[in-house]
C-alpha positions as CSV (number, residue, x, y, z in Angstrom):
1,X,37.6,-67.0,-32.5
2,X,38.8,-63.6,-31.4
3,X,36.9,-60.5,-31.6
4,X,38.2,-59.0,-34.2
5,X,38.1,-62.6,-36.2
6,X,36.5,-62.0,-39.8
7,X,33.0,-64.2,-39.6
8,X,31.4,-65.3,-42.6
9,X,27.8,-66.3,-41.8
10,X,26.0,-67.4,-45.0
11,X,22.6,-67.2,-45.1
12,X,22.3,-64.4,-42.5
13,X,18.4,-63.6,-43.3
14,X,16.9,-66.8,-42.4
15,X,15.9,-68.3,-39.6
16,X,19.3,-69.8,-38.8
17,X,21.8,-67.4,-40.2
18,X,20.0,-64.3,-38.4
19,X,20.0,-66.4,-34.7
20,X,23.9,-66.8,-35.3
21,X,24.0,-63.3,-35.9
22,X,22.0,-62.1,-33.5
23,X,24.3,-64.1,-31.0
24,X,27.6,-63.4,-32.4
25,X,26.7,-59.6,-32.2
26,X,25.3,-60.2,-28.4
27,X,29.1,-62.0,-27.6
28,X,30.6,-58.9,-29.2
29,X,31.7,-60.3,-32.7
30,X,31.3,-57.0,-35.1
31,X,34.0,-57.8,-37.8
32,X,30.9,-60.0,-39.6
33,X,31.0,-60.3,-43.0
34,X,27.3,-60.3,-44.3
35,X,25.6,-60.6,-47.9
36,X,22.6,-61.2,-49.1
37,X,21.0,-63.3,-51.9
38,X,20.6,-60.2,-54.0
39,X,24.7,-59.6,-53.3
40,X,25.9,-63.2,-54.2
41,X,24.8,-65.6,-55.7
42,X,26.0,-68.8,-53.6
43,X,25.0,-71.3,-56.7
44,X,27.3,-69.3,-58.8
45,X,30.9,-70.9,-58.5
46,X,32.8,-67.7,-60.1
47,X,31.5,-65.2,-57.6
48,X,31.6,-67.6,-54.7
49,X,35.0,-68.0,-55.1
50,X,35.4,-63.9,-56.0
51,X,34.0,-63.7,-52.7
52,X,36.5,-65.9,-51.0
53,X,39.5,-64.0,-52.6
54,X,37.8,-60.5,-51.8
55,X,36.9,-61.3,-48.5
56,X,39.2,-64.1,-46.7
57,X,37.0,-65.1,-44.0
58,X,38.8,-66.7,-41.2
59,X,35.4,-68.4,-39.9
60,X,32.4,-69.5,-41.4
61,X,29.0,-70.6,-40.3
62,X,27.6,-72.7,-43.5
63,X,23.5,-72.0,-42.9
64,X,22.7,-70.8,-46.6
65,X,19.9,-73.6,-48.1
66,X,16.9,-74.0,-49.7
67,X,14.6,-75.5,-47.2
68,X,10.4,-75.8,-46.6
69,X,8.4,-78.7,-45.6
70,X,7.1,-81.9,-46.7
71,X,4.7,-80.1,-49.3
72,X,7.8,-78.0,-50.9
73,X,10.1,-81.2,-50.4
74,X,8.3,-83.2,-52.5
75,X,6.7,-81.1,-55.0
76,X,10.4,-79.2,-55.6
77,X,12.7,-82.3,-55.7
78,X,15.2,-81.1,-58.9
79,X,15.8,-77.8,-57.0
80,X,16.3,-79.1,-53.8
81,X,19.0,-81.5,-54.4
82,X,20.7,-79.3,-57.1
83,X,20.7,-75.8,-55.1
84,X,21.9,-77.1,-51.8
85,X,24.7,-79.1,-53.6
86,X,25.7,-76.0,-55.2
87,X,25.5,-73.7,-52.4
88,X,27.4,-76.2,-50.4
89,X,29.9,-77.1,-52.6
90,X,31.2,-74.0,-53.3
91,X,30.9,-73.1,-49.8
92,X,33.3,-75.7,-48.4
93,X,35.6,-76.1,-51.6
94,X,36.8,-72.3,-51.5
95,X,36.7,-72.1,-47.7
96,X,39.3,-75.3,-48.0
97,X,41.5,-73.4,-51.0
98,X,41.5,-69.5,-49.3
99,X,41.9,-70.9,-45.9
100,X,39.2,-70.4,-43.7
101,X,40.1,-71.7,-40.7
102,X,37.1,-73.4,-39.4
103,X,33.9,-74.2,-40.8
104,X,30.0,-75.4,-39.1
105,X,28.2,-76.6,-41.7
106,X,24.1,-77.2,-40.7
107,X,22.4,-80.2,-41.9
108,X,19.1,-81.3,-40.8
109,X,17.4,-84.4,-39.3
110,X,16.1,-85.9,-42.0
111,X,19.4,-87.3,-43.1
112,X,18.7,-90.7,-40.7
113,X,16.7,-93.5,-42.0
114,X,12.8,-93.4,-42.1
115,X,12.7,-96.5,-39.7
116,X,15.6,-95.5,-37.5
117,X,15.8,-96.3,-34.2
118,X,14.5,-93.9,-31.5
119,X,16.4,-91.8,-30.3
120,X,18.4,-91.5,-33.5
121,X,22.3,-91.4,-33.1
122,X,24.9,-89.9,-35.2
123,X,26.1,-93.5,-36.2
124,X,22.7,-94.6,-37.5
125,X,23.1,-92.4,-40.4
126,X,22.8,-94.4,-44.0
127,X,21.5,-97.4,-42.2
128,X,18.6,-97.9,-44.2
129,X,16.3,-95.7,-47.2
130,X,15.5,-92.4,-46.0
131,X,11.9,-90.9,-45.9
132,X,11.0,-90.7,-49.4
133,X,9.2,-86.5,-49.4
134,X,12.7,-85.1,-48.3
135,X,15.1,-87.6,-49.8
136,X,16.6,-85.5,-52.5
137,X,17.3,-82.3,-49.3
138,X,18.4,-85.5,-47.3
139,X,20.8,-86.8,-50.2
140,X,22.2,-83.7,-50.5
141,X,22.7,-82.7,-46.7
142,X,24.4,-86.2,-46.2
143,X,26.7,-85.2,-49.5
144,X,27.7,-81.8,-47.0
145,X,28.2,-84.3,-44.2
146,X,30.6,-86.7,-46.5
147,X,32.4,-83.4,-47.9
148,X,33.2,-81.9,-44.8
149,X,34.7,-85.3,-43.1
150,X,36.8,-85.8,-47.2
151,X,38.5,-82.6,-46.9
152,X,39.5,-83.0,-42.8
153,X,40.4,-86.1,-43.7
154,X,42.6,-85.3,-46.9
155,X,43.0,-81.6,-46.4
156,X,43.5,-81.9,-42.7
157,X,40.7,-79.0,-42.8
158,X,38.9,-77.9,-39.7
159,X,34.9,-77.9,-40.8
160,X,32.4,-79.2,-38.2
161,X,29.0,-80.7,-39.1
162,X,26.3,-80.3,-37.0
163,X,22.5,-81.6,-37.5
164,X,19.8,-79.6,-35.8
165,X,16.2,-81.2,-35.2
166,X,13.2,-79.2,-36.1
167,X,14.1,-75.2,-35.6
168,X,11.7,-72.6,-35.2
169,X,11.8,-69.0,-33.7
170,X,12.1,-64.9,-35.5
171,X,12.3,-64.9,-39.0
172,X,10.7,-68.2,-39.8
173,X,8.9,-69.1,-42.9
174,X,5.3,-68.5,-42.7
175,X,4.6,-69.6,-46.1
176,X,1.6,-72.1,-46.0
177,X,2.4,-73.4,-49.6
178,X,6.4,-74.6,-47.9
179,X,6.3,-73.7,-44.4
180,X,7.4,-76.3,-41.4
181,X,4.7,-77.6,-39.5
182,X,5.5,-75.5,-36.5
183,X,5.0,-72.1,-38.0
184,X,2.2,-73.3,-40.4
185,X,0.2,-74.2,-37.2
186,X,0.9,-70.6,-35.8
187,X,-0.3,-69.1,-38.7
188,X,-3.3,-71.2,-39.5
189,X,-4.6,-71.3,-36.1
190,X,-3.9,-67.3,-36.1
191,X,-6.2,-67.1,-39.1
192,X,-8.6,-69.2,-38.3
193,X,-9.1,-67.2,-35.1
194,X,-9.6,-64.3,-37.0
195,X,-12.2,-65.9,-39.2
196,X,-13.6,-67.3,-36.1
197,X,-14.3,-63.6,-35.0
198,X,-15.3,-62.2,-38.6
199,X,-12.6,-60.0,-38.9
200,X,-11.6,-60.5,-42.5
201,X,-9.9,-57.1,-42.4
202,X,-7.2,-58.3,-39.9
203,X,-6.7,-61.5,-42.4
204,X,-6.2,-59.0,-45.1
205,X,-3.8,-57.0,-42.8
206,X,-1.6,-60.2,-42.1
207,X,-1.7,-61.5,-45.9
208,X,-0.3,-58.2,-46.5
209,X,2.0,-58.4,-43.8
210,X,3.7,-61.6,-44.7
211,X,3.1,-61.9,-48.4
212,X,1.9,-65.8,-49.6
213,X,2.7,-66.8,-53.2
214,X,-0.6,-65.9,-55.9
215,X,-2.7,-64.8,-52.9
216,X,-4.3,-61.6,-53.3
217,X,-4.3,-59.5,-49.7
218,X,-7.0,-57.4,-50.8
219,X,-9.9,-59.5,-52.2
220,X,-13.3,-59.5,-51.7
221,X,-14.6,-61.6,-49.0
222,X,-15.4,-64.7,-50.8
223,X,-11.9,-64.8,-52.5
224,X,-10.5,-64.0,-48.9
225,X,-12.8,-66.7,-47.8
226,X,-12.2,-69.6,-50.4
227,X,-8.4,-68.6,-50.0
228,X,-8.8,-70.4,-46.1
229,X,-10.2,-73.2,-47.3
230,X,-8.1,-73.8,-49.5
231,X,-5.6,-73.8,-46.6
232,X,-8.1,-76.1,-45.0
233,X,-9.8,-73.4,-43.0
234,X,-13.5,-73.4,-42.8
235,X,-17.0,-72.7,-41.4
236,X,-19.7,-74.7,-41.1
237,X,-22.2,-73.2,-39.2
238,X,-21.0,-70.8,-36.3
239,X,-17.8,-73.3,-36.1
240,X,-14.5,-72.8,-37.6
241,X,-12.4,-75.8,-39.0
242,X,-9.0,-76.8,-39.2
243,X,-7.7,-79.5,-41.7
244,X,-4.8,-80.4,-41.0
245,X,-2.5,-83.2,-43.0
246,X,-1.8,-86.5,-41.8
247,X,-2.9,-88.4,-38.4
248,X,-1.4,-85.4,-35.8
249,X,0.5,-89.7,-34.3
250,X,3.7,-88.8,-35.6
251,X,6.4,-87.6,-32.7
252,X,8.5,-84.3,-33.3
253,X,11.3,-82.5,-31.6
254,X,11.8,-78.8,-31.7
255,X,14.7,-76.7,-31.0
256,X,14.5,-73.1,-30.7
257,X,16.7,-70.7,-32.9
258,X,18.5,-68.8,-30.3
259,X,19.2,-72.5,-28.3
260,X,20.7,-73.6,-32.0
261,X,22.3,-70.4,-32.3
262,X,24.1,-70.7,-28.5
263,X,25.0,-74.6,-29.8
264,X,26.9,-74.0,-32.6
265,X,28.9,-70.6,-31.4
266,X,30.0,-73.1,-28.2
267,X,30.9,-75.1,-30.9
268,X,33.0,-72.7,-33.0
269,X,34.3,-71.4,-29.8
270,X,35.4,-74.9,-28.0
271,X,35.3,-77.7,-30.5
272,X,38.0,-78.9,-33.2
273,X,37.1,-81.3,-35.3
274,X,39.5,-84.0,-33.6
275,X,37.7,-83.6,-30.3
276,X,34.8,-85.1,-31.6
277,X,37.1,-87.8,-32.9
278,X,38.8,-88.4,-29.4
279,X,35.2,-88.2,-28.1
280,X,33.7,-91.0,-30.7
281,X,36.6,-93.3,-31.2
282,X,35.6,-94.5,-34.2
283,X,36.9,-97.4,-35.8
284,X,37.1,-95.9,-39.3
285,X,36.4,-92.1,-39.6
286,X,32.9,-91.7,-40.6
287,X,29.5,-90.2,-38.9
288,X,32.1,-87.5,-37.0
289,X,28.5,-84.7,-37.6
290,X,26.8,-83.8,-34.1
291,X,23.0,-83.5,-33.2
292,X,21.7,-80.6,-32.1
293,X,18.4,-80.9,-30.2
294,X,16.3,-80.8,-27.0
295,X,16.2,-85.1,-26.4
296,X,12.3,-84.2,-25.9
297,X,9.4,-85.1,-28.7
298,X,5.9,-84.9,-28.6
299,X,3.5,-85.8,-31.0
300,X,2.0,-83.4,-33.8
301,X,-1.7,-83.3,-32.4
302,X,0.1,-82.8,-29.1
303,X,1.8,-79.3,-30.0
304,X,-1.7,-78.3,-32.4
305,X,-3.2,-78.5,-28.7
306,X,-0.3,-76.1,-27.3
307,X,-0.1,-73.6,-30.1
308,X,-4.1,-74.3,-30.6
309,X,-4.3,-72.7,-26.5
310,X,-1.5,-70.0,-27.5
311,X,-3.3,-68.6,-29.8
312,X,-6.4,-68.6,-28.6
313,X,-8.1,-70.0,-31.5
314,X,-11.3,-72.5,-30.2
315,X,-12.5,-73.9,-33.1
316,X,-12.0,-77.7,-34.3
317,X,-8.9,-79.3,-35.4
318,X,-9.7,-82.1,-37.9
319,X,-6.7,-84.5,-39.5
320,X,-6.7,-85.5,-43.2
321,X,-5.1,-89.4,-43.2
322,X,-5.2,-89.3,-46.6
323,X,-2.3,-87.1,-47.1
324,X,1.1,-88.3,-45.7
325,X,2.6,-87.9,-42.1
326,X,6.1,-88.7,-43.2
327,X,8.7,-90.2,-40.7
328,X,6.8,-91.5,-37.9
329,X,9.6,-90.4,-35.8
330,X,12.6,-87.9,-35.1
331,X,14.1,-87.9,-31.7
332,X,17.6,-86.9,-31.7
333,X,20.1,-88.5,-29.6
334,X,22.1,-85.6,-27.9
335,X,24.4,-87.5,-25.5
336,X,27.9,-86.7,-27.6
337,X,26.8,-83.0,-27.7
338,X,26.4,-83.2,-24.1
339,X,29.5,-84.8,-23.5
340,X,31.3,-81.9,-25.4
341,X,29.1,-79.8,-22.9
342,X,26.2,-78.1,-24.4
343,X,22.4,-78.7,-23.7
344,X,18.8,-76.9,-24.8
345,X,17.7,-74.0,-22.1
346,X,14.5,-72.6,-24.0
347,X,11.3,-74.8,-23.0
348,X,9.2,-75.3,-26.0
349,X,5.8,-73.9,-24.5
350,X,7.5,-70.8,-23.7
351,X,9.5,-70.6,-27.1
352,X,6.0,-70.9,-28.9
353,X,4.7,-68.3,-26.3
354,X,7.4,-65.9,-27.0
355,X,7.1,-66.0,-31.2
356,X,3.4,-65.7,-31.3
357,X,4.0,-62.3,-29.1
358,X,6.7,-61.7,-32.1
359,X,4.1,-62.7,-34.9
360,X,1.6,-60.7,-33.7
């Protein structure tokens, strides 16, 4: 990419698309081309391929989705498989037909099996049956995958996929009805605190801040109060109580944005997609994606304990095993990414440290 290259980055407001941004600007990129979902509708085939003839964008960063955690995953299945399809397939197909001239598409982790093995590598992918609460976002993630490596292969197309672990950092979704289990935890450890301390004026002050769906920032303080427990926040005597879903056994990775961010502009900058072809040697073309991630897990009642000190909440954490954990584990394997010559700076503590400051 040169300076002056025209750089589409779709999906510039979310956690993703605003950490490439932020780092293209901070590398000097400032011909990027920018809409929002209010602009263009990235579903709609006519104006995404209006876009492509008004525009031309000589590079894109694919990071537009519909994403949210297990609880959205499951509960939202139609929409998840049918919006990213769209948004991806309109993406990639007028990229290919107005000639953008390379393309980094973002999948996600939960395309490998639900019983890979640890650490998962790119070659394990459609192995065995997914994890059944994300398999329609999974399905359609591994279609992006598959389109990307069909038109490089018929097209002779330059578009990169790359699969990130768990993200967090600025701009995340703080949603507790489809929120990733990082940010929920900051959030519900944040509130319970302030319960913890009475102050149901500063819980009134942060459900205003960062609006949840049918919740009501100003109520009384019994609605305020059966609002937390119904986010599993409660007191029983002087203690304060966190339910949290699952058994806390099952063993995460985290990435932060800005590390993602530095990945895939390295990426754009460095890599074509035969590279990764030299690099693989594959015996027939297929699995050519690259994982993104830190090689380091821990388990979910591991990171409540760090985000649970962060915060500063000191109340109980209780877990609810009847609601599901989902894949037991998700450890990328990172070795071909290092081998191209990128690896994770931002230690997770300090990432976690750095976004409650940002939160608060």
């Amino acid at each position: 990419m040169e300076k002056n290259s025209r750089i589409y980055v779709a999906g510039h407001t979310g956690l993703v698309g605003s950490a490439i941004t932020r780092k293209l600007r901070e590398l000097k990129y400032e011909n990027l081309i920018l809409y929002d979902i209010n602009e263009l509708d990235l579903m709609n085939q006519y104006e995404t391929e209006r876009f492509f003839k008004k525009e031309r964008p000589e590079y894109l960063f694919l990071a537009a989705a519909k994403v949210g955690g297990i609880l959205a995953n499951n509960t939202f299945r139609a929409q998840f498989i049918y919006e990213n399809l769209q948004i991806q397939n309109n993406i990639i197909h007028f990229a290919w037909k107005y000639g953008v001239k390379k393309l980094l598409f973002l999948g996600s982790s939960c395309i490998y099996p639900k019983e890979c093995p640890q650490p998962m590598k790119e070659e394990y992918l459609l192995t065995s049956p997914l994890e059944y609460t994300n398999e329609p976002y999974a399905i359609a993630k591994i279609a992006g995958i598959k389109t990307c490596e069909s038109y490089n292969l018929q097209f002779g197309t330059d578009f990169i996929s790359v699969m990130p672990t768990n993200l967090y950092g600025p701009n995340d979704n703080y949603n507790l009805y489809n929120s990733h289990v990082l940010p929920a935890l900051i959030r519900k450890m944040h509130l319970a605190k302030l319960f913890q301390n009475d102050d149901l004026d500063a819980i009134r002050n942060d459900l205003e801040k960062r609006r949840i769906d049918n919740i009501n920032p100003h109520g009384n303080n019994n609605y305020i109060i059966t609002m937390l427990h119904s986010f599993g926040i409660m007191k029983i005597s002087e203690n304060v109580i966190i339910n949290l879903w699952g058994t806390g056994t099952p063993m995460r990775e985290f990435l932060h944005s800005d590390d993602l961010a530095d990945a895939v502009v390295f990426i754009m900058q460095n890599i074509r997609y035969r590279d990764i072809i030299k690099a693989i040697k594959p015996r027939e073309i297929r699995n050519t994606h690259i994982n993104i991630g830190s090689g380091v897990d821990l388990s979910i009642s591991e990171l409540a304990n760090i985000v649970q000190s962060i915060v500063g909440f000191d109340g109980i954490i209780k877990w609810d095993n009847t609601k599901p954990d989902g894949t037991f584990r998700k450890l990328m394997d990172v070795s071909l990414l290092k081998k191209l010559g990128w690896s994770a700076s931002i230690k997770l503590e300090d990432g976690i440290r750095k976004i409650y400051e940002d939160y608060v």
